[in-house]
N, C-alpha and C positions, 0 to 999 in steps of 0.2 A: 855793515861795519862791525857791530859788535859780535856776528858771528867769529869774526878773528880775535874778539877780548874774550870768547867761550872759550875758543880755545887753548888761548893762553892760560886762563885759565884753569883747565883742564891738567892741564902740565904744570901747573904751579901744585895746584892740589896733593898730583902723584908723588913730585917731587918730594914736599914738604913729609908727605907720610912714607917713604922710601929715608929720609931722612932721620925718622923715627922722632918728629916736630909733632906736639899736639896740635890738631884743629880742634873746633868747638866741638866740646862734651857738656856730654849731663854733667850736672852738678851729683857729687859725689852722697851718699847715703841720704836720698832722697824719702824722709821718714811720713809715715800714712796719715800723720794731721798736715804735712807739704804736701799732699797730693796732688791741689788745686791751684794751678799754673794762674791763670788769669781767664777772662771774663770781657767777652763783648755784647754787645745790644742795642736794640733800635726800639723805637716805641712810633705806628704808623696808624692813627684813624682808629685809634683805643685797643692797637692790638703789642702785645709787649711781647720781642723775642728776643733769648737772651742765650748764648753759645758759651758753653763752660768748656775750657780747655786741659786737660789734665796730663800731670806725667804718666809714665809709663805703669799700667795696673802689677802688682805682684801679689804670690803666695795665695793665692784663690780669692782675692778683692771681689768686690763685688763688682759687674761693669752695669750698675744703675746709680743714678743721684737726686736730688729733690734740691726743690726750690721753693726756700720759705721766705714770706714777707711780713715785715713787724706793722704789726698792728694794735695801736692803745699801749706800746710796750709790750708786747708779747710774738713771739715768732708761728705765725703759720704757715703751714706748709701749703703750697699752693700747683706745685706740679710737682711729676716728675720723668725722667727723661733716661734712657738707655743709655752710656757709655760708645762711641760705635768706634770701630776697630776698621781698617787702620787710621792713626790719627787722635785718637782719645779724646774726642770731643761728646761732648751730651749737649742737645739743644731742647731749651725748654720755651715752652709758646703760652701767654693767658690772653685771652680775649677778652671783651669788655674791663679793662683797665682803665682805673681813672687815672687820666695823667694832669689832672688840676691839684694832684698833690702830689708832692714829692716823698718816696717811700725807701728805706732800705730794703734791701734784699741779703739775701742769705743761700750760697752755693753750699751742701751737704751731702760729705761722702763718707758710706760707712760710719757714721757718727763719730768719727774723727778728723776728719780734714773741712773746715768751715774756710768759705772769702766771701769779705763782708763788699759791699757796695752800696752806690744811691742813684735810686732811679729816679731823673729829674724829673721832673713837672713842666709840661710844655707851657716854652714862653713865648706862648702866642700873643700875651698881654703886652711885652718887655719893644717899646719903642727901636731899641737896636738889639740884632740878632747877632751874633759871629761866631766865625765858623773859623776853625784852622784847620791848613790843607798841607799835604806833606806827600812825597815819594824819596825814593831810591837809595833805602835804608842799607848801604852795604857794609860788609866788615872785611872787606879780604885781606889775609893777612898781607902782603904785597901793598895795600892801597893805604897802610897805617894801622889799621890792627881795629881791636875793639875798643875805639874811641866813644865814651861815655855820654850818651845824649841828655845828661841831667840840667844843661843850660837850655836844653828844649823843654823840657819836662818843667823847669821851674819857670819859665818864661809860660808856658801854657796853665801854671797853678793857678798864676797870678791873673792869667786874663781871663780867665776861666768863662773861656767858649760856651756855645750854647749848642757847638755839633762839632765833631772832627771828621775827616776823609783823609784818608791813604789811598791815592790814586794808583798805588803799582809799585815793585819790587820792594815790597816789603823784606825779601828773603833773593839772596845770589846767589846762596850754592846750589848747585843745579843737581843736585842729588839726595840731599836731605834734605829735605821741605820741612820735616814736624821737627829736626833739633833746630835749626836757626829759625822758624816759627816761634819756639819758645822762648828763644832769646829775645825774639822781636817783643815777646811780651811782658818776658822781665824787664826790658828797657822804655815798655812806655805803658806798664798798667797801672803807676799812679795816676795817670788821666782817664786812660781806657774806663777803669771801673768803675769811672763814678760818672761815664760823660755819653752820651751817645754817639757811636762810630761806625761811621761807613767806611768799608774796604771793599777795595775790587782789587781781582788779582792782575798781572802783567806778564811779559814775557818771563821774565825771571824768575817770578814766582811759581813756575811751570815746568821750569828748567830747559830753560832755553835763552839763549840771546835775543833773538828775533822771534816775533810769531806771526804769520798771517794763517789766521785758524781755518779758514776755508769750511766753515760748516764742522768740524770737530774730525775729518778723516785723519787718518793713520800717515804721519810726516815720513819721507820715505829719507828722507837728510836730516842734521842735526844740526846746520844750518837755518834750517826753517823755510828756505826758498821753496820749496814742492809745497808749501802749505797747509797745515795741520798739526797735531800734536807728534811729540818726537816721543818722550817720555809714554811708558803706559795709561794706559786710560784710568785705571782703575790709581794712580799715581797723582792725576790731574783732579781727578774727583775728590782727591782727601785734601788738596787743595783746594779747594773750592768751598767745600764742605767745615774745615777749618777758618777759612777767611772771608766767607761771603754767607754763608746759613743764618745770622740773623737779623740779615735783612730783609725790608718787607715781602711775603712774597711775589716769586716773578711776573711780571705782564703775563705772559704766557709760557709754562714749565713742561713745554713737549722739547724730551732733548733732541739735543742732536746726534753726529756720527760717532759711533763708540758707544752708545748711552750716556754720553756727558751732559751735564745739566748746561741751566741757564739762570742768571740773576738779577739780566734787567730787570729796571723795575722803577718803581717813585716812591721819594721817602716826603712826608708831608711833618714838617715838624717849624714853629716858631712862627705860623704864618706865611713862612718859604716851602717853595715845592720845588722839590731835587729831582730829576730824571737822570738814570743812573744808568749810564752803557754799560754793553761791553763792544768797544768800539773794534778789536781787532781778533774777536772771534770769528765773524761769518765773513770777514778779507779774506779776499784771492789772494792765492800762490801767486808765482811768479813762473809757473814753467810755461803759459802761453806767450810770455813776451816773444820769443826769438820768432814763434807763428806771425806772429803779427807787425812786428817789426826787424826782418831778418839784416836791414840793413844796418841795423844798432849790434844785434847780434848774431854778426856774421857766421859764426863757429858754432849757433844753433848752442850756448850755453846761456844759461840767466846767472846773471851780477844780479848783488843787492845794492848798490851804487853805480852811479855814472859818474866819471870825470870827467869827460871828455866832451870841452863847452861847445864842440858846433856842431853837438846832438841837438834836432829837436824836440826836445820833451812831452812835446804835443802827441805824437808818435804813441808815445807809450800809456795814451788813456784807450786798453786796448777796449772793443768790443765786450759788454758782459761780466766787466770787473766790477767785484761788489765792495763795498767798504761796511754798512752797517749792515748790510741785507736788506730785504723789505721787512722782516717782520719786528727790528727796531723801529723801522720808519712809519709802520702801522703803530708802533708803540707810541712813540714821539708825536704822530697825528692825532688819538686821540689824547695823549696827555695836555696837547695844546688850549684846549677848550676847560681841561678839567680846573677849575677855579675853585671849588669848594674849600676854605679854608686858607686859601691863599691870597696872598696882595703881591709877590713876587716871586721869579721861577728864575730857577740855573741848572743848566747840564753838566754836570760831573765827566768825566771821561778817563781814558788811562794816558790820552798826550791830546797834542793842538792838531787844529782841523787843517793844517798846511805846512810848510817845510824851510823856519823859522830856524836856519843854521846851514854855515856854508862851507865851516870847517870843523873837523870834527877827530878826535885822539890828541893829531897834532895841529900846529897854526902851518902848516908843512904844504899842502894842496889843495886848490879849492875843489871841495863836491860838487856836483852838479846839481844831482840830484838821488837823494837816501829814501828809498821804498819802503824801509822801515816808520818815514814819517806818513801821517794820514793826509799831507798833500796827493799822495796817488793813492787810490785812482781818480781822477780829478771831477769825471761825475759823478763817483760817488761820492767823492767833496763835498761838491756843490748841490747835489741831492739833499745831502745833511744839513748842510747851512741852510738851504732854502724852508725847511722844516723849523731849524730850530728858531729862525730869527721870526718865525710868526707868536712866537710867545713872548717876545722882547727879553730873550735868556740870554744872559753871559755864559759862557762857558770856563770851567778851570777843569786843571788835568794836569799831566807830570812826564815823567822817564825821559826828557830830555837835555836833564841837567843843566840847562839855561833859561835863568826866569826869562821869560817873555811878555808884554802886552800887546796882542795886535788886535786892528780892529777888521775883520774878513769881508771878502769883496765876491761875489756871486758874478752878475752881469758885469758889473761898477763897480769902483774901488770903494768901501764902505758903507755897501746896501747892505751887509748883513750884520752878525752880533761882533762882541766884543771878547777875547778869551784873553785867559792868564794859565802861563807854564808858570809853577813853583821851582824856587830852584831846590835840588838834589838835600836831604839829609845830610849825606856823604858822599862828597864828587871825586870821583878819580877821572872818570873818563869823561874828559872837556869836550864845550861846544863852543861857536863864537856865531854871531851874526855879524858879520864885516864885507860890505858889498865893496868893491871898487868902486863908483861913483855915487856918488853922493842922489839922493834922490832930491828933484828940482822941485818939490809939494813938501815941506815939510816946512813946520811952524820956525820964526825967528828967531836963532842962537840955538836953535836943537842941531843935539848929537847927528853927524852924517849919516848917522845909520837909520835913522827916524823918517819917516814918509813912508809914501806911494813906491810897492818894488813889484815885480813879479817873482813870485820863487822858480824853486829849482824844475817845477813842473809849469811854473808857466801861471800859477793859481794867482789873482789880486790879494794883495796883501797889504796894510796900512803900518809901520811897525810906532807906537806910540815909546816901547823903551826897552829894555834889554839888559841885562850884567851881565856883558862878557867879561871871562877873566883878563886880567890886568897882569904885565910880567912882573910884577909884585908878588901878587899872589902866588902864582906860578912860583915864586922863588922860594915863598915861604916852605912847602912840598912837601908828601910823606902825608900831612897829615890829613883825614876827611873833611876834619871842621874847618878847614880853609878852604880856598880855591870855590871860590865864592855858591860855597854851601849854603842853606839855611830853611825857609820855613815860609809860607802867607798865611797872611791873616786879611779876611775881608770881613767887610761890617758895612750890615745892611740896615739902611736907615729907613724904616718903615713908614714912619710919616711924612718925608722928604722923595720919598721913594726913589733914593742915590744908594750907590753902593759904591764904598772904597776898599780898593785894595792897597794892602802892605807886601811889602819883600821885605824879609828881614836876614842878614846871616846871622852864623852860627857866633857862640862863645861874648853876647853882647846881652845885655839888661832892657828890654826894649822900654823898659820904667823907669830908665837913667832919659833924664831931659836932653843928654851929651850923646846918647846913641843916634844914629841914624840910620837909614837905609839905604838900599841898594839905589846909586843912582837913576832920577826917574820919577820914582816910586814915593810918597803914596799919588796915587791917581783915583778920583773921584769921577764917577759918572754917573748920569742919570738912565734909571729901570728904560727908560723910553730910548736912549741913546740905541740901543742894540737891536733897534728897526727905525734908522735915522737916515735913508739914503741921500745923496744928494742932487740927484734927479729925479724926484716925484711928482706925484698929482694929489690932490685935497679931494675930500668927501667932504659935506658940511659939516659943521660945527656942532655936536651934538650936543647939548642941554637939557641935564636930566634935572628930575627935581627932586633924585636923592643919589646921597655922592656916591661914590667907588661901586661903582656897577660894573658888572661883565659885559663888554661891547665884543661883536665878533664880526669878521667882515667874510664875507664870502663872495666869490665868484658868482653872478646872476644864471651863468650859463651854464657850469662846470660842480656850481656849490661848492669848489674848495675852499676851505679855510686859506684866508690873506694873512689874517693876523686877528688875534684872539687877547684880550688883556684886561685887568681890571682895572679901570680908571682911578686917576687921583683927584679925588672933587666930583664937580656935575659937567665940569666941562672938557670938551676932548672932541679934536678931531682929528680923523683917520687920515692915514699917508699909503697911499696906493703906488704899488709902478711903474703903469700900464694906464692909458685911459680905457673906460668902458664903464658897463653899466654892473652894480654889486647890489647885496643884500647885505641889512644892517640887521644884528641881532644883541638886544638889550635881554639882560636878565641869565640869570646858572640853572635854572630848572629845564623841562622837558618843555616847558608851550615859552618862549620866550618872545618878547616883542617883535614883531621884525617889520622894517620895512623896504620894499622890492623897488628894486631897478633903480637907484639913486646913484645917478651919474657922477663920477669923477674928473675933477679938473683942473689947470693951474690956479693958484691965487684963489680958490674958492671963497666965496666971503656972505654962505649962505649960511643959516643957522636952522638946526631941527630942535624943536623943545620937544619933549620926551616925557610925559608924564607916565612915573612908575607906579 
């Protein structure tokens, strides 16, 4: 679908500049103490890396910079870092960092261009964590223009998070990556610099509508359906390099096709541990469909949508399609078990794990089903889920311009985790979730749209709440910060071990008692809820005799990992979903307690005490 808003856009672009209309420019006499555009960083396991972004170098500058930190009141210089071309970025990296203290820093070019910032102090101590989450930053001029995000900016001063993530399009125009990069960070480096920020890039920010990366091969359409990159490689890299360099480094940094990198990875900050995809880099194309289902496409073409509802969608989980690849899912395997420093975990991604929207531009035709969403390919869906719901992780993510809460269904409707779509920064291009009948499992006086659905591929789906637009909205028009725009914010309660999320829109005080939120919203659940099926079996009641321990269950036969978490308290028993015989593993080190063959069953009402 948004291949045809590429190209409209595309033709708006030409238009506008055949018109002899400005698009986004530099800013005009850009002098050498404004050198330094803005500043991102992450601080992961005492290592601090920090990606200085600069304008454009002139008249023989230098392309080196240094990074000092104040110390006792005095500035030392403590790295420094190349300039790297194209893209103007310098990234600087210190190891053994204390982050029990909170330190200024100091970006320094040529001894005239200084950006001051503060490197926080991990609030591992701080009983509640929170994180604000945001996508789909656009400005086109058509969609309302450069509408001012300082009601985000001041709303985020105020709550003053302890991590931010930009899940994807930070940037739309599909050709200058580094000018509307800059804009993105003139518009939000009063939080950026002083906060720690995950970003991962998306279709957009790639310059493309759609992406199914397929391993990083050469896209043979600008469409994206052949699968791979359209734009040059060495284009995608200064993306990348610009919007993801410093973060921790990757699980594993063998790239891929092209020589494009990678940035999975896990950020360990506040007692939360992030596992950070990139969920639609190693996705299949789409040109094997018509192979494998020629009765869908007849004409031997590939769509990136179906409308036409007495497809079976089943059809099209062809043979061999990848969604993370394995070597995410080796990622996410052992990320599962890693506990060190953690009491709760959440998977970041660039959208939701299924296909949470049924119309989409206009309220005009139902879709059937959009390949752009990560409901196909549906086992490698369910691959993911079945991975990630062993850590009891929520999932948040974005690019679908309609906030979402679903709870995801593997075997069963609600055996796996819980996710949240944020809604759009800037929404021009609407979604609805609006089923025709009403699901017959859904809680009393809830919205019709709420319950037990299958989507468009057929995946279990729970929908807990949604903001679709309203023809209000819709009426208001033109502008981004409407059309039910805005921002999450979730808050992790670490001694309660809940996590609530918020949906907030745009141009509102969220400090005003009179504000509200997105109907729905907020929604509180508990860390445990996101491995809560409702057809299970019980292992006994384990009973340690010291609290928050790491319990890991495994397969007796297979040793996979079932589910892996730190307990709240001494007591805890495990929920299996299968009967059979498992291993129990107490303790985060290398010899951990274990005991073998410990049968699971209904209503178990046996207790293991467990001395540590």
């Amino acid at each position: 679908m948004k291949s045809r808003l590429l190209a409209l856009s595309i033709c708006l672009f030409l238009s506008l500049s055949m018109q002899g209309q400005n698009l986004l420019e530099l800013p005009k006499n850009i002098k050498p103490e404004d050198r330094i555009a803005f500043a991102l960083y992450t601080v992961h396991e005492n290592i601090l890396k920090l990606n200085a972004q600069f304008y454009p170098l002139k008249n023989f500058e230098p392309f080196k910079a240094s990074l000092e930190i104040e110390d006792n009141g005095k500035w030392v210089k403590k790295a420094e870092a190349s300039i790297q071309y194209p893209g103007y970025t310098a990234l600087f990296r210190i190891e053994d960092w204390d982050d029990t203290k909170e330190r200024k820093y100091k970006v320094v070019h040529n001894d005239k261009a200084f950006y001051e910032g503060i490197i926080r102090k991990n609030p591992i101590y701080k009983d509640e964590f929170i994180l604000a989450a945001f996508t789909c930053n656009s400005i086109y001029p058509k969609h309302g223009g450069d509408i001012p995000r300082t009601d985000i900016v001041d709303n985020i001063k105020k709550i003053q998070p302890d991590l931010l993530f930009f899940s994807g399009d930070q940037v739309y125009d599909h050709s200058q990556h580094y000018l509307y990069w800059l804009k993105f960070g003139r518009d939000f480096g009063d939080i950026i610099r002083n906060t720690p920020t995950i970003c991962i890039v998306d279709d957009h920010d790639v310059g493309q509508a759609n992406i199914w990366g397929d391993n990083g091969k050469k896209a043979t359409t600008i469409n994206g359906i052949s699968g791979g990159y359209y734009m040059p490689a060495e284009y995608v890299k200064e993306v990348e390099r610009a919007q993801t360099s410093h973060l921790p480094d990757p699980y594993d940094p063998t790239p891929i096709e092209q020589g494009i990198g990678v940035y999975y990875t896990d950020l360990k900050w506040g007692g939360i541990s992030f596992a950070i995809l990139e969920d639609r880099k190693f996705k299949s194309g789409l040109l094997d469909l018509p192979k494998y289902a020629p009765d869908i496409f007849p004409d031997g073409k590939t769509k990136d949508a179906i409308f036409d509802p007495s497809i079976d969608t089943k059809k099209l989980d062809i043979p061999g399609a990848q969604l993370l690849g394995d070597r995410q899912l080796k990622f996410l395997e052992d990320w599962t078990t890693d506990w060190e420093n953690a009491e709760m975990k959440t998977v970041l991604s660039q959208t939701v794990f299924a296909m949470v929207n049924n119309y989409t531009g206009k309220h005009d035709r139902e879709i059937i089903a959009d390949f752009d969403t990560n409901g196909w390919p549906q086992t490698g869906r369910n691959k993911a889920l079945s991975v990630i719901r062993k850590s009891f992780s929520p999932m948040i993510g974005g690019d679908q311009h309609l906030a979402t809460f679903v709870k995801h269904g593997v075997e069963d409707w609600g055996d796996a985790g819980y996710s949240f779509v944020t809604p759009a920064i800037a929404n021009y291009w609407l979604r609805w979730w609006d089923p025709k009948e009403p699901s017959k499992n859904r809680n009393k006086n809830a919205p019709y749209f709420t319950g037990d659905f299958l989507d468009g591929f057929q995946n279990k789906i729970t929908i807990k709440a949604v903001a679709n637009p309203t023809s209000e909205e819709i009426k208001q028009g033109g502008k981004l910060s409407t059309r039910v725009a805005g921002f999450g914010i979730i808050k992790y309660n670490k001694p309660n071990r809940t996590i609530t999320f918020e949906c907030w829109g745009r141009n509102v005080d969220i400090h005003d008692k009179n504000s509200k939120q997105y109907p729905g919203w907020p929604i509180t659940i508990s860390q445990f809820d996101n491995f809560s099926p409702r057809n299970y079996y019980e292992l006994p009641t384990i009973q340690l005799s010291k609290e928050n321990q790491v319990v890991t269950i495994r397969d007796s036969e297979t040793k996979e990992v079932i589910s892996s978490v730190r307990t709240k308290g001494k007591s805890y028993q495990p929920k299996v979903l299968k009967l059979g015989s498992y291993v129990i593993e107490i303790g985060e080190d290398n010899v951990p307690i274990r005991y073998y063959n410990v049968l699971a069953k209904k209503n178990n009402r046996k207790t293991l005490h467990i001395k540590i």
